[in-house]
C-alpha positions as CSV (number, residue, x, y, z in Angstrom):
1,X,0.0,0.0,0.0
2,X,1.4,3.3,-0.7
3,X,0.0,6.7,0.6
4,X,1.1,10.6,0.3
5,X,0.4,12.4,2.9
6,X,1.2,16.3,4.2
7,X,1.5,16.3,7.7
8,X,1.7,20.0,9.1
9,X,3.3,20.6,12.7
10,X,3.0,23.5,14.9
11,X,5.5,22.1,17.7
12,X,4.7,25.3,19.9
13,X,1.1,24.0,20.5
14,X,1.4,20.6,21.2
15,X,2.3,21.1,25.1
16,X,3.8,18.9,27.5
17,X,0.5,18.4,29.7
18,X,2.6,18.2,32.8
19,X,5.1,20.9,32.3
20,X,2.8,23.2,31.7
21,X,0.8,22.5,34.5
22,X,3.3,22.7,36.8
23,X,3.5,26.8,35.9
24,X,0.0,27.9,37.4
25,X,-2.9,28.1,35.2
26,X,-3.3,32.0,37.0
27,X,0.6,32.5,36.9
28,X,1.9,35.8,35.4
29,X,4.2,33.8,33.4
30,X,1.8,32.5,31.0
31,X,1.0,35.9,30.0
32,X,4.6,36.8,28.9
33,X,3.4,37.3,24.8
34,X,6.2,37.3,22.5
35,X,8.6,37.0,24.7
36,X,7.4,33.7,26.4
37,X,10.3,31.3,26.6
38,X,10.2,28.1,24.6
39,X,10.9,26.1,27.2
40,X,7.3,26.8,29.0
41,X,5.6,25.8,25.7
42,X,7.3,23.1,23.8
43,X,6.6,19.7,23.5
44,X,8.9,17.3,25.5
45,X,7.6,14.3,23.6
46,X,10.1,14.1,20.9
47,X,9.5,10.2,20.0
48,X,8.7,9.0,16.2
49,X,5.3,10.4,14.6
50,X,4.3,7.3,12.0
51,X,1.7,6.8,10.0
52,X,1.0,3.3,8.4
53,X,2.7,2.3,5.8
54,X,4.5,5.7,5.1
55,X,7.4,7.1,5.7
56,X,8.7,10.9,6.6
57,X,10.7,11.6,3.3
58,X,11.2,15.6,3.3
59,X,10.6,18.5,5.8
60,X,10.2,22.0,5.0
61,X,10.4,24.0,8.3
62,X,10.4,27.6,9.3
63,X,11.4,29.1,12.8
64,X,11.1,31.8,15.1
65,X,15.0,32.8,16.2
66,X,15.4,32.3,19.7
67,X,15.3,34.2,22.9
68,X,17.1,37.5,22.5
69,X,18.1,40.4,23.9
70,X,16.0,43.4,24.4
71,X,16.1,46.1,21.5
72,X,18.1,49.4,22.0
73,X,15.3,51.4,23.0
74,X,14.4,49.2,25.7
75,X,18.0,48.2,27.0
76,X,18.0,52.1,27.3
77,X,15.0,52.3,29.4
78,X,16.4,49.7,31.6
79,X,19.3,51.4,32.1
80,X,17.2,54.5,32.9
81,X,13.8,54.5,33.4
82,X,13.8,51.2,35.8
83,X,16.8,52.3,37.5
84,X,14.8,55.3,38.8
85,X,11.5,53.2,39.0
86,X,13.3,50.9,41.2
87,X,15.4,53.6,43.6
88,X,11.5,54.9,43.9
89,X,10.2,51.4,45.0
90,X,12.9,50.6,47.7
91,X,12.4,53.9,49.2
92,X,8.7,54.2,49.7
93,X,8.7,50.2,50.8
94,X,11.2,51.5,53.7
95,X,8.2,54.3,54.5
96,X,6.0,51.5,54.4
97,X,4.2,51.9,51.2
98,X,3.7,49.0,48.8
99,X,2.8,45.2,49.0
100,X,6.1,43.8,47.9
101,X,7.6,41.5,50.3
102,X,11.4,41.4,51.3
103,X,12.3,38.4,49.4
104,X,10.9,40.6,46.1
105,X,12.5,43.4,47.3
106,X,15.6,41.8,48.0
107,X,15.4,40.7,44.4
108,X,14.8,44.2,43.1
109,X,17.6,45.9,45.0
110,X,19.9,43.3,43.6
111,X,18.8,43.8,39.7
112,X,21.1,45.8,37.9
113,X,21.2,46.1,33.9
114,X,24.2,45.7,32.3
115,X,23.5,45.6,28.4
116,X,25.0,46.9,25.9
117,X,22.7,48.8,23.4
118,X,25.5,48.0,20.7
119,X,24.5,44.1,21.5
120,X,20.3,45.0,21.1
121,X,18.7,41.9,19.8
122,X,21.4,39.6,20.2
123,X,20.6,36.2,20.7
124,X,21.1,34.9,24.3
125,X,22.5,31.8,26.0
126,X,19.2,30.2,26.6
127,X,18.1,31.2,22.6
128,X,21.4,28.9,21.7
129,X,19.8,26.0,24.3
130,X,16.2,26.5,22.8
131,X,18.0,25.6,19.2
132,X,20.0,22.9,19.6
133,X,17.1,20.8,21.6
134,X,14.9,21.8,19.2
135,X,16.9,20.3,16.0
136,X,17.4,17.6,18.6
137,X,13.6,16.7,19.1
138,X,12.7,17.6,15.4
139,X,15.4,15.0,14.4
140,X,14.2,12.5,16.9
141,X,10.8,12.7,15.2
142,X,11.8,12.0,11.7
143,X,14.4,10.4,11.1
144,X,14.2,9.4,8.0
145,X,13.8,12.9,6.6
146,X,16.5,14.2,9.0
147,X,19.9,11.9,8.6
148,X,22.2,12.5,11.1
149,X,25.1,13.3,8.5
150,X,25.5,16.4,6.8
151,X,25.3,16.4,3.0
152,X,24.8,19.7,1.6
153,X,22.2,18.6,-1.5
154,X,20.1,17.0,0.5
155,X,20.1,19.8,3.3
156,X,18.9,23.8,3.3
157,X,19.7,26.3,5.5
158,X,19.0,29.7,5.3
159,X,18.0,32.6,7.5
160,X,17.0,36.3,7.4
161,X,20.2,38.9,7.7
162,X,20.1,39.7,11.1
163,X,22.6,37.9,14.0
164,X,19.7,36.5,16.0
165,X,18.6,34.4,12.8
166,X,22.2,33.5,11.9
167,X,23.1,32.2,15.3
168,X,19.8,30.2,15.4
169,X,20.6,28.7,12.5
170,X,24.1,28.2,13.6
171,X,23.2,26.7,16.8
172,X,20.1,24.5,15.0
173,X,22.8,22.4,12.9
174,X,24.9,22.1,15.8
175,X,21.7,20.1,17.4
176,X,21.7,18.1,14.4
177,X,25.3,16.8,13.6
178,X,28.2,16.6,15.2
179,X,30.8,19.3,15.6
180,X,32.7,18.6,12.7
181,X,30.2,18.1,10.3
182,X,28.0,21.1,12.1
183,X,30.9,23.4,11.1
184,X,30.9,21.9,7.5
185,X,27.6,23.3,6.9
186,X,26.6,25.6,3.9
187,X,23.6,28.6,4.7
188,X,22.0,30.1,2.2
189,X,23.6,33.8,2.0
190,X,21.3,36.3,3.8
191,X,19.8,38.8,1.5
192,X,18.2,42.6,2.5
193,X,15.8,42.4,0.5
194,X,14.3,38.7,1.2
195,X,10.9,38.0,-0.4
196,X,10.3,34.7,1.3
197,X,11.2,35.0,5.0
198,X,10.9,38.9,5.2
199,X,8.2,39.4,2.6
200,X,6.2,41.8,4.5
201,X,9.0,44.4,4.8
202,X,9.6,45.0,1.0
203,X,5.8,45.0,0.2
204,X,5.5,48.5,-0.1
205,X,1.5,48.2,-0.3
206,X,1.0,46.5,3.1
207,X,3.9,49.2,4.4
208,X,1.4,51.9,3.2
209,X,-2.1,50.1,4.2
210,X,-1.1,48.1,7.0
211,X,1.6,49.2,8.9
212,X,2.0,52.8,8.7
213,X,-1.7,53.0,8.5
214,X,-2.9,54.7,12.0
215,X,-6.0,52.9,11.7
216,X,-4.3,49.7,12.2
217,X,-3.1,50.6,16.2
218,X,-6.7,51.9,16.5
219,X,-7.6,49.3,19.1
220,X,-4.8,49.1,20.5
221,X,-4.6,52.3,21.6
222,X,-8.4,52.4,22.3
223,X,-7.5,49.4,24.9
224,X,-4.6,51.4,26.4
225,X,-6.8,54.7,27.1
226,X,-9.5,52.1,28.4
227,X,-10.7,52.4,31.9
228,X,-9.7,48.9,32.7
229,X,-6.3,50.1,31.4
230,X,-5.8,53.2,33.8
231,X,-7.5,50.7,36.9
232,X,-4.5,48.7,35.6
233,X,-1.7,51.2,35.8
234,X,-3.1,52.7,39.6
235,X,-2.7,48.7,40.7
236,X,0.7,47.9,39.6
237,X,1.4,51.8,41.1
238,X,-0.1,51.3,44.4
239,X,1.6,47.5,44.6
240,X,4.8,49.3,44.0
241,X,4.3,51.8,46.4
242,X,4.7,54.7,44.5
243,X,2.8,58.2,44.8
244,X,2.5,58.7,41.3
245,X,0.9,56.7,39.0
246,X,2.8,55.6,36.3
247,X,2.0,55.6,32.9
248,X,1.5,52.8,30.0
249,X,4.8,53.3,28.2
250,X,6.5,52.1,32.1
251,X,4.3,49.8,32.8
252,X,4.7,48.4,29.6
253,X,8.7,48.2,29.4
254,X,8.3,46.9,33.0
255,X,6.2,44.2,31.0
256,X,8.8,43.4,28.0
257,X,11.7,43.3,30.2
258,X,9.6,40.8,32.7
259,X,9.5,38.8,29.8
260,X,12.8,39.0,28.1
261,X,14.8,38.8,31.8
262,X,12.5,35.3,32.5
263,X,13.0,34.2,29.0
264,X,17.0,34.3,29.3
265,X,17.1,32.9,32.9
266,X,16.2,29.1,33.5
267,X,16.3,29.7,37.4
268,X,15.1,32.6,38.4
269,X,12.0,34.9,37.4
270,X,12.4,38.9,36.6
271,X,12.0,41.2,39.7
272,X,9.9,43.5,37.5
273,X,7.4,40.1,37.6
274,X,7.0,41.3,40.5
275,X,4.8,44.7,39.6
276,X,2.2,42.9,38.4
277,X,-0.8,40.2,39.2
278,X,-2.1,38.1,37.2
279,X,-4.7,40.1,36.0
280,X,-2.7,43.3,34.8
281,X,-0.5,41.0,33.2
282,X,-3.1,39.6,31.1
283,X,-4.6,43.2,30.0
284,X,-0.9,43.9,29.3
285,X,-1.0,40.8,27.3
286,X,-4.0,41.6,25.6
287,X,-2.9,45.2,25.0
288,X,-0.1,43.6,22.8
289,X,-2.0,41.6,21.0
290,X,-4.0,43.5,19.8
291,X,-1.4,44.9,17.6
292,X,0.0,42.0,16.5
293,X,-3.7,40.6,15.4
294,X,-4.2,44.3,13.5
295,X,-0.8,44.5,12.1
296,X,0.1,40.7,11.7
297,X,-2.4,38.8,11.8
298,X,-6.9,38.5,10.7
299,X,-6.7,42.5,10.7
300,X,-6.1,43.1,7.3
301,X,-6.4,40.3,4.3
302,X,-3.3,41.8,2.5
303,X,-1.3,41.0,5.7
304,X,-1.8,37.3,5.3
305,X,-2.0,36.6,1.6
306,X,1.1,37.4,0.6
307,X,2.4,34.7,3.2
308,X,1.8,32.6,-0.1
309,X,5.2,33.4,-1.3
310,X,6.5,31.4,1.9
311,X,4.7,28.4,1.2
312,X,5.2,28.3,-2.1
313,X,8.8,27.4,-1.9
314,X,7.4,24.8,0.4
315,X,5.2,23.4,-2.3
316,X,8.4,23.3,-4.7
317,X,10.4,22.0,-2.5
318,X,8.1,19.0,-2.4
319,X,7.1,18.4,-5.8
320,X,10.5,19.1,-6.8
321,X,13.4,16.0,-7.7
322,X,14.5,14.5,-4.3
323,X,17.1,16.6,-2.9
324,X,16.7,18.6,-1.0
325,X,15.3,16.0,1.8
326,X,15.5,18.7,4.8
327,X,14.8,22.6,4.6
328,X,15.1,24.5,7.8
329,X,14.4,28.6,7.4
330,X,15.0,31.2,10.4
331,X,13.1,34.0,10.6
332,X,11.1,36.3,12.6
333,X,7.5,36.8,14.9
334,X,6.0,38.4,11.8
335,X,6.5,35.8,9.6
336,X,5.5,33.0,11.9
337,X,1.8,34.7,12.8
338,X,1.6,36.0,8.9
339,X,1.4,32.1,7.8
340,X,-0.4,30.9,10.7
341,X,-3.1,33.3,9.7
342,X,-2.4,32.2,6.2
343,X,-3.3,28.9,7.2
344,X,-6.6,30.2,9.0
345,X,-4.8,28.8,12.1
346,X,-6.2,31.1,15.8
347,X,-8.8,32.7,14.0
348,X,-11.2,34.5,16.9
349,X,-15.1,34.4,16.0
350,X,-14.9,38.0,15.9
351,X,-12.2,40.5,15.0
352,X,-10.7,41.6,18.5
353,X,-11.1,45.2,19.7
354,X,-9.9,47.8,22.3
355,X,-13.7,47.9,24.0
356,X,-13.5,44.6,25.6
357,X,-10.8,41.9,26.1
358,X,-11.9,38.7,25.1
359,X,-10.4,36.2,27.5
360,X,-11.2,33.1,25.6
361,X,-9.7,34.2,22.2
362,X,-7.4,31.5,20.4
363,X,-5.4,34.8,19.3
364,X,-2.7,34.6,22.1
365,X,0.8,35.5,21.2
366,X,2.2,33.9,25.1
367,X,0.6,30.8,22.9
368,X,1.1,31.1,19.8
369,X,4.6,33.0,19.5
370,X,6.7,32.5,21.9
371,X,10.6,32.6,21.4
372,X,11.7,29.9,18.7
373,X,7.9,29.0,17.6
374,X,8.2,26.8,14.9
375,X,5.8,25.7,11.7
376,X,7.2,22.1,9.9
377,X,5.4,20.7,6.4
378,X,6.4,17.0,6.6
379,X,6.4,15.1,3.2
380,X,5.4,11.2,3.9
381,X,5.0,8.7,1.2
């Protein structure tokens, strides 16, 4: 019997029941967005997916770059903004203000930031870890499209020209051979202008219509001018202990840098965790993705059809003579949601909007994008 059969895998959905239990279903960390660590979502179960009578014969992959580094906007606001913010917090917890206790705010008066804004988007340790066990896992699964010895016609690597794609990539093939065959490998050369895994930025039409369209951060900012928003804001204030209130651009770098500090740590959780509960983290996270559903995703149907140009190579690369067996592609957030949508994958029942947060809405980046989120086509026959 023979059978041909496209088996698509989202590996950032299928969870390890347990693991993911074990971090509280009301836990701030599951409301991290984009910068939700791989580790909290993958799957651990990396043994062999058959089907009868067929075997895995190509993959075609595409994946997020790991966990990063902060961009130089927000490395700068670490180095200022929170420096003050926490000075601020100490003091009014020795006057007896806030609701921190002294284990958090021993944690706070011992974070210090350290980056370099001439390192900003860098990928970190932990991004490197989240690679190699992930080329590990995916190898695992299919072996026979994956061979454990390099051979550069029947492998493709390529990524997008920025370092925290090239290292991914780097570190990806060192999961899947060993070192001196890792260091034989041949990448794709990165391009500027790249119409497959960067398509969106050299469409000039969705620049124009989508992103630097103001209607398309309408919600978004609705949401962050929202009541719920400023109740939000006077929370995480008063829990801090401050007698101002602060405003949504600190509340929301205390936010990013809760996630990107937890992301790139295995052991310990960001002090600035600490400012919120679990509810202002998830209007925080809802606040976020609200952008990322106008600008990326259901929002506008240009966004998502010209995702096509991605899985077209896909389709070639398939119907195409047998080499290349394995194609792995690094890339970026944008690119992942753009094809998920493409693939009418997290689709809400109703377009979201900046008058209510929907709390049951498939549409969750913390979900659905976290650091090294990954889409695979696997050809079986």
């Amino acid at each position: 019997m023979k059978c041909i059969l496209i088996s698509i895998i989202y590996f950032v959905i299928i969870n390890d029941i347990s693991y993911v239990l074990s971090i509280k279903q009301n836990d701030v960390l599951n409301h991290l967005g984009t910068r939700t660590p791989y580790r909290f979502r993958h799957n651990k179960d990396d043994s062999k997916i058959k089907y009868p009578h067929c075997k895995d014969t190509k993959i075609w992959m595409i994946v997020r770059h790991g966990t990063r580094l902060p961009s130089a906007k927000d490395i700068q606001g670490m180095n200022m903004t929170l420096k003050d913010i926490k000075l601020e917090t100490l003091l009014q917890h020795k006057h007896g203000k806030g609701q921190l206790t002294q284990g958090q705010l021993k944690d706070l008066e011992e974070w210090t930031s350290t980056l370099d804004v001439e390192r900003e988007k860098y990928l970190t340790l932990e991004g490197r870890d989240e690679m190699i066990l992930l080329a590990e896992r995916t190898q695992n699964r299919f072996p026979n499209a994956i061979k454990n010895k390099y051979n550069n016609k029947t492998f493709l690597f390529r990524y997008t020209a920025t370092e925290r794609a090239q290292q991914s990539a780097r570190y990806f093939t060192n999961g899947l051979f060993e070192k001196k065959d890792a260091q034989d490998v041949i990448f794709l050369p990165a391009t500027k202008v790249d119409p497959v895994l960067r398509f969106y930025k050299h469409c000039d039409r969705w620049q124009k219509q989508v992103k630097k369209n103001p209607d398309t951060y309408k919600e978004q900012i609705l949401f962050g001018n929202s009541n719920e928003m400023n109740k939000t804001l006077e929370s995480i204030s008063k829990r801090l202990g401050l007698k101002r209130v602060l405003s949504l651009g600190e509340v929301n770098l205390m936010y990013k840098i809760c996630g990107y500090e937890t992301s790139w740590n295995k052991h310990q959780v960001s002090p600035w965790c600490y400012a919120f509960d679990v509810e202002s983290a998830m209007r925080l996270e809802y606040y976020h993705d609200l952008k990322h559903y106008w600008m990326d995703g259901y929002g506008h149907n240009l966004t998502y059809r010209q995702a096509c140009l991605a899985l077209k190579t896909m389709f070639k690369i398939f119907s195409d003579k047998p080499d290349p067996f394995a194609v792995f592609m690094f890339a970026h957030s944008g690119t992942l949601l753009k094809l998920l949508t493409h693939l009418q994958l997290y689709k809400p029942d109703s377009p979201l909007t900046g008058d209510a947060m929907d709390d049951t809405r498939p549409w969750k980046a913390s979900l659905i994008d976290c650091f090294a989120t990954n889409l695979a086509f696997v050809l079986f026959k």
